[in-house]
N, C-alpha and C positions, 0 to 999 in steps of 0.2 A: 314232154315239154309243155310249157302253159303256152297255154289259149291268149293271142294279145285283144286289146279291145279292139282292134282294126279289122280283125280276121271275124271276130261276133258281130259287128257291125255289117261287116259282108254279107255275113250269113244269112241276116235278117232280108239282107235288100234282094239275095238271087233265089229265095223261097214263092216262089207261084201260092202255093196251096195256103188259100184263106186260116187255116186254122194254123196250118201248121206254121206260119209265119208267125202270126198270137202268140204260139208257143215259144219258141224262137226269140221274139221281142222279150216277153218275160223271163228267158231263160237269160240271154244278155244282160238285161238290166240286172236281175237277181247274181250274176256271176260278178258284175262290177263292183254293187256293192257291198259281197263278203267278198273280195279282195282275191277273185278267182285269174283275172284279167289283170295280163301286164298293162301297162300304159305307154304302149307300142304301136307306131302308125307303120305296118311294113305292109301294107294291103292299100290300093288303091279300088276308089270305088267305082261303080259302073254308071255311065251316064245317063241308066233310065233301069227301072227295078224291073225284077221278072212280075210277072202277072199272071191270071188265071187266064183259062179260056173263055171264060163268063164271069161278070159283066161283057159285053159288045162293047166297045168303046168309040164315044163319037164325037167328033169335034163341036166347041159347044154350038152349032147354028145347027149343027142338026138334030141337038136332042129333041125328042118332044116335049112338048108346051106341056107345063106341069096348070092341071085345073086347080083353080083354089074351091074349098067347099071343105067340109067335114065328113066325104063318104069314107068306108074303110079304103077303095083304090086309093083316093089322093094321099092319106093317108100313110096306106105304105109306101106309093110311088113316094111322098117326102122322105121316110124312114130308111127308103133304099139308097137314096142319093146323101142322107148324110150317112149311111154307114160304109157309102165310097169314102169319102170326103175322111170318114178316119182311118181306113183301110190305106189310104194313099200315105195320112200323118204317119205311120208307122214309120213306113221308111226315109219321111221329110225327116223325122227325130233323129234316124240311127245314122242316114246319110249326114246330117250336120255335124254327129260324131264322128265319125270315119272320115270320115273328108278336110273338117275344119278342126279336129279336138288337138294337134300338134301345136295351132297358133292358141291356146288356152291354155291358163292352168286344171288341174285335176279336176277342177270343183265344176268346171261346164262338162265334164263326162257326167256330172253326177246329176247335174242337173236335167241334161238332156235323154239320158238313159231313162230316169223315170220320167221324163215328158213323154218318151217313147212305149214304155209300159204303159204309162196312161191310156195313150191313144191305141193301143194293143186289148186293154180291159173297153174302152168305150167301146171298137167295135166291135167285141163280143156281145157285149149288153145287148147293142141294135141289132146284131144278126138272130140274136135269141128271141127278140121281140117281134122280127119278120118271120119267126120261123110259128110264134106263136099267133100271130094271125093268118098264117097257110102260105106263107110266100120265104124267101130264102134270097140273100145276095147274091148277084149275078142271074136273078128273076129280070132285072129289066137293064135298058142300056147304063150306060154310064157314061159322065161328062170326060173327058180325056185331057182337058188344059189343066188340069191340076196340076203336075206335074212340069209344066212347063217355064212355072218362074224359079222352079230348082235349078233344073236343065240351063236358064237362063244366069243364074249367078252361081255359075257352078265354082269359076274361078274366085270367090270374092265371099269371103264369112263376113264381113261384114253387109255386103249386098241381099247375102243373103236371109240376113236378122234381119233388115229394115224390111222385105218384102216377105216372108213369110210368117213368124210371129206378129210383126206389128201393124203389117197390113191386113194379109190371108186369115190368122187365125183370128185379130182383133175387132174385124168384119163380123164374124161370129158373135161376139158379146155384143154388137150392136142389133143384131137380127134374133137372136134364139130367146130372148124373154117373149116378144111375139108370136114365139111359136111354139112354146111353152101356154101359150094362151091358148091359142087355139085348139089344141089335143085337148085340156080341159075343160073348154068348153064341150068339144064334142062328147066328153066322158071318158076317152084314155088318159085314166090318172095314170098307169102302167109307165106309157110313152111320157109322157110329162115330167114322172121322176127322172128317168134315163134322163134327157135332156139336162134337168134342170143341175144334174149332175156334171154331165157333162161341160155346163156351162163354169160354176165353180170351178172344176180342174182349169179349164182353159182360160180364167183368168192368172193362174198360177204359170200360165205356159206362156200369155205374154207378157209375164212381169219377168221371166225369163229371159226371154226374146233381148225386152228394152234394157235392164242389167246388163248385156254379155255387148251388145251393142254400144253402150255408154262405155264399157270397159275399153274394149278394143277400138274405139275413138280417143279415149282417155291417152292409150300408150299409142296411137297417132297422135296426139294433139291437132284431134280435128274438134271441132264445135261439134253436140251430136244432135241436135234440131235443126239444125243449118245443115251437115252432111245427110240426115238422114232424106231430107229432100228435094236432095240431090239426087240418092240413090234409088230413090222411090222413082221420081222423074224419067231415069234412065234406063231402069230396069222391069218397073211395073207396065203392063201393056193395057191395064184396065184404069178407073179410076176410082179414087177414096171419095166414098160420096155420103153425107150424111140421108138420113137422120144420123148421131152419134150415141152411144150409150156411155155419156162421160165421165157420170161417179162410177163405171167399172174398169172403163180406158185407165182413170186417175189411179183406181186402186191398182193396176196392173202397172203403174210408172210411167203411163202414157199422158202425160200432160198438154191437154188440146194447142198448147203452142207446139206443138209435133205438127200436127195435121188440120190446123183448122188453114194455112196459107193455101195446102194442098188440095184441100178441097172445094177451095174459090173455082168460080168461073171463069176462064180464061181470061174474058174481057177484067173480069175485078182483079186478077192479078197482078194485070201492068198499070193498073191507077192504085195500089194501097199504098 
């Protein structure tokens, strides 16, 4: 009997083992798309993915204060936290498919699957790069609320586009050119590329995000700069704070009338 994409999508999320989930993500995606996978939602997903025994996971007030400097520690302690940070996108991808891909046509499996591959190749690169300078993931703790604005719009694909691509991962393209600098400065051109790759996918992953968003606004006939900050409001528990990386937001379909209201200060809020 064939495999649906709801059951591979599963699969992804109840795999603990760091590699083996890798595997796993790119075996989904690659079954999607030769046309291995029905386009069948008969599997419900789980409200929080399996995980390793290591990373420790800690809410974020008690991770420890990451030192800025150029030693090889900071270093890695950076390298490790973002190769949680893809380690978790894995299953933010496959959970959007399994979960919301009934309310879409085909073309958001297809899209999402390889955002899910992506973020399955990123955190191989990084684990590969901790392992070549002496350390390995689940070397140090790990931040735990990642997870939590999934968990929070679990009922709601739309909630859940406005706060995970266009908030979470768009955050990203505003911070990682600066940290792309800084490896280079120290001398990990190594680390550098990884990133700066990683940065390119991930503007492919929020122009994702804002397309499937605009869509499923479109067949509401809601406004989608107006709902979207709505839903950011209601759901986001942090806040969108510049600096902004605008000509990358732009290229990603992110047009700062999305988020420049949202990131006023409360008080300039109620006077513009």
């Amino acid at each position: 009997m064939t495999e649906t994409l709801a059951q591979s999508c599963l699969n992804v999320l109840i795999i603990a083992d760091p590699a083996a989930k890798v595997m796993a993500a790119r075996k989904a995606a690659r079954d999607w798309r030769l046309g291995r996978l029905e386009h069948v939602f008969d599997f419900a997903m789980p409200d929080a993915p399996a995980r390793p025994d290591h990373p420790i996971l800690r809410a974020p007030g008690q991770m420890p204060k990451r030192r800025k400097g150029g030693t090889e520690a900071n270093r890695i302690a950076l390298l490790h936290a973002l190769a949680h940070i893809e380690f978790v996108a894995i299953d933010l991808a496959f959970d959007l498919v399994g979960r919301f891909g009934r309310e879409f046509p085909r073309e958001f499996a297809d899209d999402w699957t390889k955002v899910g591959a992506d973020e399955a190749m990123h955190f191989a690169l990084l684990d590969r790069r901790l392992r070549q300078l002496g350390s390995h993931y689940g070397a140090h703790p790990a931040h735990d609320g990642l997870w939590e604005s999934a968990f929070e719009t679990r009922h709601d694909a739309l909630a859940r586009l406005a706060v995970v691509p266009m908030v979470l991962e768009a955050r990203g393209l505003d911070v990682t050119p600066s940290t792309v600098a800084r490896f280079e400065a120290t001398g990990d051109s190594a680390s550098a590329r990884i990133l700066n790759r990683i940065y390119n996918d991930e503007i492919s992953h929020v122009s994702a995000g804002t397309k499937w968003f605009e869509a499923g606004c479109a067949d509401r006939n809601l406004l989608p700069k107006y709902y979207w900050k709505i839903l950011v409001n209601r759901h986001f528990r942090g806040s969108v704070k510049p600096p902004f990386n605008d000509s990358a937001r732009l290229s990603a379909g992110l047009s700062r009338d999305y988020y420049a209201q949202v990131a006023m200060p409360e008080t300039l809020r109620h006077h513009s």
